[in-house]
BADRENNU-354859 format. One record per residue: residue number from 1; x negated, y, z of N, C-alpha, C in turn. Coordinates in Angstrom, 2 decimals. Atoms other than C-alpha are relative to their C-alpha. Layout:
(site NUM,(X,Y,Z),(X,Y,Z),(X,Y,Z));
...
//
This chain:
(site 1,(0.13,0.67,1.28),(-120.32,98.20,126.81),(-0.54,1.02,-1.00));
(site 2,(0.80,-0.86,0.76),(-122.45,99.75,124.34),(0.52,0.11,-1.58));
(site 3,(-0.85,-0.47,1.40),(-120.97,100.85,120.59),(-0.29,-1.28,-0.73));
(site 4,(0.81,0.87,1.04),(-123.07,97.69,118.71),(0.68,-0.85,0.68));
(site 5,(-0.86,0.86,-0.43),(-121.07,95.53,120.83),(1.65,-0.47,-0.09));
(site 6,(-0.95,-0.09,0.06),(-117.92,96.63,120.77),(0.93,-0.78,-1.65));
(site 7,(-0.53,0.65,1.05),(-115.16,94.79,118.35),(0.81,1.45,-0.54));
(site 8,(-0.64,-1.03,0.93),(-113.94,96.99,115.62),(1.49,-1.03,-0.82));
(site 9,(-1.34,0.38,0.85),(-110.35,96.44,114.47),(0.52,0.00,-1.59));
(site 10,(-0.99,-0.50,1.37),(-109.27,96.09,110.59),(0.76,-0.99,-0.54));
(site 11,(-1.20,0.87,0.73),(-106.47,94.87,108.60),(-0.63,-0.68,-1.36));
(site 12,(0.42,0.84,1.10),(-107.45,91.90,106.65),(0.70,-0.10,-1.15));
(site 13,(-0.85,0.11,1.40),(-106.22,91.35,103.11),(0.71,-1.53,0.03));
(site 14,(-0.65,1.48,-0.22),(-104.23,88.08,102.70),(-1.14,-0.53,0.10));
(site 15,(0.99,1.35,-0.01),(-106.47,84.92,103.18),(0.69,-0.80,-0.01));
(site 16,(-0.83,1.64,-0.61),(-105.96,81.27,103.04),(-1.18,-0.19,0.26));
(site 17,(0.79,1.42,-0.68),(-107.01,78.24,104.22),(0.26,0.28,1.35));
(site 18,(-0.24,0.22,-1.38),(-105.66,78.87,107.75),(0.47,-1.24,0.44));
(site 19,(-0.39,0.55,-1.05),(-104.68,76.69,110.67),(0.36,0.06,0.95));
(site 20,(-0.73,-0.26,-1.25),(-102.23,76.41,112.93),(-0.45,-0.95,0.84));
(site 21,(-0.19,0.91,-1.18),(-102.35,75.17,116.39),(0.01,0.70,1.29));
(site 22,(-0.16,-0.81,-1.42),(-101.41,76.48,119.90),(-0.58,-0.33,0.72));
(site 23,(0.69,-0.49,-1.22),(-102.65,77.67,123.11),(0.68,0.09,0.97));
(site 24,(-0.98,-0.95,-0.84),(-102.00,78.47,126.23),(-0.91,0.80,0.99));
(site 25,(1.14,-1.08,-0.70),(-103.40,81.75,127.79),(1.76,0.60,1.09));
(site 26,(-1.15,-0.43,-1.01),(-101.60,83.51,131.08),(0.53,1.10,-0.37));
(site 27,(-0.54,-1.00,-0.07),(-99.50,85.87,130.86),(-0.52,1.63,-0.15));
(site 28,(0.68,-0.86,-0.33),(-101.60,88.88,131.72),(-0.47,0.37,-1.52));
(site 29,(0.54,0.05,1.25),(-103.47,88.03,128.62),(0.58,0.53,-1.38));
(site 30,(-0.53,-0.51,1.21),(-101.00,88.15,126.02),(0.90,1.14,0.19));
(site 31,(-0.61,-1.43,-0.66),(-99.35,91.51,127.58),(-1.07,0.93,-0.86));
(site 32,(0.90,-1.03,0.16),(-102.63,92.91,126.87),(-0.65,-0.05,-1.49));
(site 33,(0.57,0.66,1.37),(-103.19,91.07,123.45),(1.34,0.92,-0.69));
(site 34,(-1.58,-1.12,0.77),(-99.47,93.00,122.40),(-0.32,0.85,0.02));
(site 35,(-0.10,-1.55,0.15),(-100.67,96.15,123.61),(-1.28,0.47,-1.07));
(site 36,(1.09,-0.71,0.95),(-103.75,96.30,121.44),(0.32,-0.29,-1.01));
(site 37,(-0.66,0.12,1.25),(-102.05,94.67,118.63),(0.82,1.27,-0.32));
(site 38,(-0.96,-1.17,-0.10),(-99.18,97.35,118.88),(-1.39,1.41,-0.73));
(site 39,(1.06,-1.20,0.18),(-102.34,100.04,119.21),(-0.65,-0.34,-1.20));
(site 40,(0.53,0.25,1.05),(-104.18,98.64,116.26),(0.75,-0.21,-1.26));
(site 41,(-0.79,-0.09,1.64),(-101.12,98.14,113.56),(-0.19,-1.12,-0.31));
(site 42,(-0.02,0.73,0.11),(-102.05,94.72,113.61),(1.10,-1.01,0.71));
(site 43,(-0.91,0.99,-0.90),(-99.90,91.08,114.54),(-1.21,-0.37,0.92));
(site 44,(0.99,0.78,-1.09),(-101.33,89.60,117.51),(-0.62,-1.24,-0.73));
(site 45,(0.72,1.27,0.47),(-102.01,86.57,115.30),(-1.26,0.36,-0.36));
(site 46,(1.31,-0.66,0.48),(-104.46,88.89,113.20),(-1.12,0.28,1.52));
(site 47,(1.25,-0.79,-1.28),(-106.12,90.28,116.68),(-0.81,-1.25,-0.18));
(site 48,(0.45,1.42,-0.17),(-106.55,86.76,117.63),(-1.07,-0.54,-0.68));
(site 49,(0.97,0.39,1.00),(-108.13,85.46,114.72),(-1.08,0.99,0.08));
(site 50,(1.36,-0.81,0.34),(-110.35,88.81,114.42),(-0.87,-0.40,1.22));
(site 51,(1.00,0.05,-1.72),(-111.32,88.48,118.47),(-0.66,-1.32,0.13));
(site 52,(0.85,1.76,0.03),(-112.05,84.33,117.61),(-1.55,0.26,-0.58));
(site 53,(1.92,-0.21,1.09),(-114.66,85.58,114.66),(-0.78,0.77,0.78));
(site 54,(0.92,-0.46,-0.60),(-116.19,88.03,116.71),(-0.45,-0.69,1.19));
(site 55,(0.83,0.93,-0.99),(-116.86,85.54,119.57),(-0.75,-1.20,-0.38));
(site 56,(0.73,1.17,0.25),(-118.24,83.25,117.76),(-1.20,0.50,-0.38));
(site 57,(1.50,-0.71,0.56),(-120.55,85.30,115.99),(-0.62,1.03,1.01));
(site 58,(1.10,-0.47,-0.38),(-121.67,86.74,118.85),(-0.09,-1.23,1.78));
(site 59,(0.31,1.12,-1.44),(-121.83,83.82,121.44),(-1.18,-0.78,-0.15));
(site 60,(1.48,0.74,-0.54),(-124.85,82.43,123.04),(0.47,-1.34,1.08));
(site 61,(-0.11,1.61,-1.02),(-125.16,78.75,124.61),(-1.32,0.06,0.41));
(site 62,(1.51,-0.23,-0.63),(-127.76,78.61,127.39),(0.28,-1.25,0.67));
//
């Protein structure tokens, strides 16, 4: 993975206008979603949300 790719972690300032609604991802997943939360100083909710925006803005439909 090349540096221009990579997701950069920061702590957002409050926001609104959120929305709730659940998921369900395996196990594995959110193990590994805690440990980078933990590593980053962020909640997993924040990761979440940051790792949603960056896939969107960088996803391609073929």
């Amino acid at each position: 993975m090349n540096s221009e790719s990579k997701l950069v972690i920061r702590k957002r300032a409050g926001e609104e206008g959120f929305k709730n609604f659940s998921i369900r991802v395996p196990n594995e997943i959110v193990n590994k979603l805690d440990e980078i939360s933990q590593r980053a100083n962020v909640s997993r909710n924040e990761l979440i949300s940051i790792m949603l925006d960056y896939a969107i803005e960088h996803c391609e439909i073929k």
